[in-house]
C-alpha positions in Angstrom: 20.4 29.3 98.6 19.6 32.9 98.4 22.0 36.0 98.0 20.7 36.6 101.3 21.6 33.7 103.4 25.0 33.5 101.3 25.5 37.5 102.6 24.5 36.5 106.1 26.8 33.6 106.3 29.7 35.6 104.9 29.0 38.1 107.4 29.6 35.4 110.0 32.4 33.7 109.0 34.2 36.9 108.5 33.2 37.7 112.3 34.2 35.0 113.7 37.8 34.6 111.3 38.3 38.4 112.0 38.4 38.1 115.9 40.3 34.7 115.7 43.0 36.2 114.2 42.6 39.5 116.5 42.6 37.5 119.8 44.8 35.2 118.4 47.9 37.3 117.1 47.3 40.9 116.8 45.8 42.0 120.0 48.8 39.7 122.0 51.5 40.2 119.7 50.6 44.1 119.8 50.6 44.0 123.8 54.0 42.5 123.7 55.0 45.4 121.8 53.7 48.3 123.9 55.6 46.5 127.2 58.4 46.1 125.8 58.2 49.8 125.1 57.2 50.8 127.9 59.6 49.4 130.2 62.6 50.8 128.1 60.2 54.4 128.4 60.1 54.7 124.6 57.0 55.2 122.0 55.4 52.7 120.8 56.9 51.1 117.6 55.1 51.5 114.6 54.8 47.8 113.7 51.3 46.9 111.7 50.1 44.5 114.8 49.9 48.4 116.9 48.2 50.1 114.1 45.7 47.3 114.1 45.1 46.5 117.4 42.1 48.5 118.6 38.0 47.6 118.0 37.4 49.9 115.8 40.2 49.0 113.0 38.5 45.4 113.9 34.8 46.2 112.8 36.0 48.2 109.4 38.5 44.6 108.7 35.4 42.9 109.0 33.0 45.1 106.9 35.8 45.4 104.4 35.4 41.4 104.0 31.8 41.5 104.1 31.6 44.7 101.5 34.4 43.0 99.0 32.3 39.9 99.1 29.0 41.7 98.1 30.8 43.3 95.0 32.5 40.1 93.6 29.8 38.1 93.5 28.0 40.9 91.8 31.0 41.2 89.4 31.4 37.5 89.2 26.9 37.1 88.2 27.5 39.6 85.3 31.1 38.0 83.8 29.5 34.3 84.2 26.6 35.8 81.5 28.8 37.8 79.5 29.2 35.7 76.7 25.2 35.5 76.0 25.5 39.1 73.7 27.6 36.8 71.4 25.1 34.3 70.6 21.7 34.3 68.8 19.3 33.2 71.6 16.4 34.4 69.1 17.3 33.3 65.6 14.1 31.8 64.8 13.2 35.6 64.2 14.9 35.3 60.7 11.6 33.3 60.0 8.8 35.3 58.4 6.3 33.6 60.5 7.7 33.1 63.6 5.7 32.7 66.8 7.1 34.8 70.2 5.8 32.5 72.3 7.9 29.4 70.7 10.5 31.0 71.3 9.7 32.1 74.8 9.3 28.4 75.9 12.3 27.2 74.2 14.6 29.9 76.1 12.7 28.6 79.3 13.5 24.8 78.2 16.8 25.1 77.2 18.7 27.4 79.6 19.5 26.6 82.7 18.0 28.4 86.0 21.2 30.9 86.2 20.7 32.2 82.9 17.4 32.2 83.0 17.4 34.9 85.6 20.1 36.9 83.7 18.6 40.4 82.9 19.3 39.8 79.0 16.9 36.8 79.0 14.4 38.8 81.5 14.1 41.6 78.7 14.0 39.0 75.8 10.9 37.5 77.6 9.0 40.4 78.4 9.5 42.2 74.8 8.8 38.8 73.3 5.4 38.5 75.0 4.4 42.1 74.3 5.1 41.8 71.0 2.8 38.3 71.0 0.0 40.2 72.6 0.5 43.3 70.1 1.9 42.5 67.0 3.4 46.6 67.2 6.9 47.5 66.9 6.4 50.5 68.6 5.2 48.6 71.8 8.4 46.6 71.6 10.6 49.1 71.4 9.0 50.6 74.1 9.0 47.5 76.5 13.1 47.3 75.4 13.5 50.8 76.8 11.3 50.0 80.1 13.1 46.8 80.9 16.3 48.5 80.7 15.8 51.3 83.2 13.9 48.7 85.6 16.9 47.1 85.3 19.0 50.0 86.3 16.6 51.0 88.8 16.9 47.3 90.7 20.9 47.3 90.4 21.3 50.8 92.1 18.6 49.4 94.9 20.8 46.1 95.3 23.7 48.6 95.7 22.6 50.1 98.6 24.0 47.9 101.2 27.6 48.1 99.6 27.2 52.1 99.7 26.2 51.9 103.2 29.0 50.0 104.2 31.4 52.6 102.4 29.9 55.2 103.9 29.8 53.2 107.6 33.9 52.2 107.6 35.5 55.6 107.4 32.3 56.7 110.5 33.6 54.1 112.0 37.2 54.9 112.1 35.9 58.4 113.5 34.3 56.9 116.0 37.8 55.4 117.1 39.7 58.9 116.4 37.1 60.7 119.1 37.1 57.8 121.6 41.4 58.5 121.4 41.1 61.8 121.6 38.9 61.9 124.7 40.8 59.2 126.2 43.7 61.8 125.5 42.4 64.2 126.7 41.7 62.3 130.6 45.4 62.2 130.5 46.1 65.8 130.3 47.1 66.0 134.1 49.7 63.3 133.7 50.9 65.3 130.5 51.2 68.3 132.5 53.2 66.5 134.8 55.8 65.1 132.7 54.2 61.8 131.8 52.8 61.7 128.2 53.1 58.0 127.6 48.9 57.7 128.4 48.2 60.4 126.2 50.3 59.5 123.6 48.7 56.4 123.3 45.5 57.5 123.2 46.6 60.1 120.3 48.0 57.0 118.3 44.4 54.8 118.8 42.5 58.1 117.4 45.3 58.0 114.6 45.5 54.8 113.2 41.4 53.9 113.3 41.2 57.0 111.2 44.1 56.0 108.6 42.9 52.2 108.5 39.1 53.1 108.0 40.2 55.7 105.3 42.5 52.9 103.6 39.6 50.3 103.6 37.0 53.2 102.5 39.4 53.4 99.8 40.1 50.1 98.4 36.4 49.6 98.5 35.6 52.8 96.8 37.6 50.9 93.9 35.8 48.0 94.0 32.4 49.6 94.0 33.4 51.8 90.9 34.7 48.2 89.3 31.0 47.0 89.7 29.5 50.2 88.5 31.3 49.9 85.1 30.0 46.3 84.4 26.5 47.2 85.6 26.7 50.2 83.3 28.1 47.9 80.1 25.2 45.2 80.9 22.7 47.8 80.3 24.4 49.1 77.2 25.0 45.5 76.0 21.3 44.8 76.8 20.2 48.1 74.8 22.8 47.0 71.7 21.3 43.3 71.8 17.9 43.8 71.3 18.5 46.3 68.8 20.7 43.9 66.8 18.9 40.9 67.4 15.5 41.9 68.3 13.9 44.9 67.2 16.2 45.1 63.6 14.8 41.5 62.6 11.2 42.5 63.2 11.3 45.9 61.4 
């Protein structure tokens, strides 16, 4: 199954657990609330349920899922390969007449379809088969230093959905903090008149979408910068790896 599909289902099931739990507790639980105060002609309590209730805190729950799921299985893909910049994939280089492309089909034969796609391997095939065509150290080295930044270049373009959906909860929550305000301000008559229950209300939905989205911006702010560290290390272990046990070996 694709990273696609698995995205696209995650998206869904977040959607649909999301508004379960909305229509299901928050939304009813939170109209209880406002009632209750209403009747006895006080504010609305600041319970969690109130803060919560409203679309727009809704949609940036439901990105947050969707943007925390992105950037652990990132996370989760670079850990699970870690452990190949401790072991001599290409020892058979010790040899004084060793053959690239030997060692090219055993890494395909004996490493398993995950690893296989790990970046590490990626650039150990490509340098291998340049070398094999060239026989120049020079055109390695140089084939180490292109594999790296295309693989730099590829991670910041797979990042682009997560940055987008940083950059989409906190609009989000602004979207909710004008639709309070002009809600507000269609109250402003009754607020003249003594009665500032309505705009209250209003003032408290533009409120707590802002403080939510800005809370959920933030925790995945974190997460993103947690990703961008281990990206960064992969390329540096990368770089150090073929260095080691690549490009030393052959000089």
């Amino acid at each position: 199954m694709s990273d696609i599909v698995k995205s696209f289902i995650v998206l869904i099931v977040s959607v649909i657990l999301v508004h379960l739990a909305y229509i299901g507790y928050v939304r009813p639980e939170a109209e209880l609330l406002l009632e209750a105060a209403k009747q006895v002609s006080q504010s609305p309590p600041r319970d969690l349920v109130i803060v919560l209730k409203d679309y727009e805190q809704e949609i940036c729950i439901i990105l947050m899922f969707w943007g925390s799921f992105l950037i652990l299985s990132k996370c989760r893909t670079i850990l699970r390969s870690k452990y190949l910049y401790t072991v001599d994939i290409v020892e058979e280089i010790k040899l004084e007449d060793f053959e690239p492309e030997q060692i090219i089909k055993r890494l395909d034969a004996e490493l398993s379809a995950d690893h296989s796609s790990a970046p590490l391997i990626q650039t150990l095939r490509t340098t291998l088969w340049r070398y094999a065509g060239t026989k120049n150290v020079q055109n390695l080295s140089d084939a180490i230093e292109s594999c790296v930044e295309a693989i730099a270049i590829r991670q910041d373009a797979e990042n682009s959905m997560i940055r987008y959906l940083i950059w989409a909860v906190p609009s989000i929550g602004f979207i909710g903090t004008v639709r309070g305000i002009g809600e507000a301000l269609s109250f402003a008559d009754k607020a003249l008149a003594g009665d500032i229950a309505g705009m209250t209300n209003s003032l408290g939905v533009a409120f707590n979408s802002t403080l939510v989205a800005l809370l959920i911006s933030i925790f995945l702010m974190f997460l993103f910068h947690q990703l961008q560290r281990l990206q960064d290390g992969q390329i540096v272990d990368i770089q150090d790896y073929c260095d080691q046990y690549l490009l030393a070996r052959i000089k």
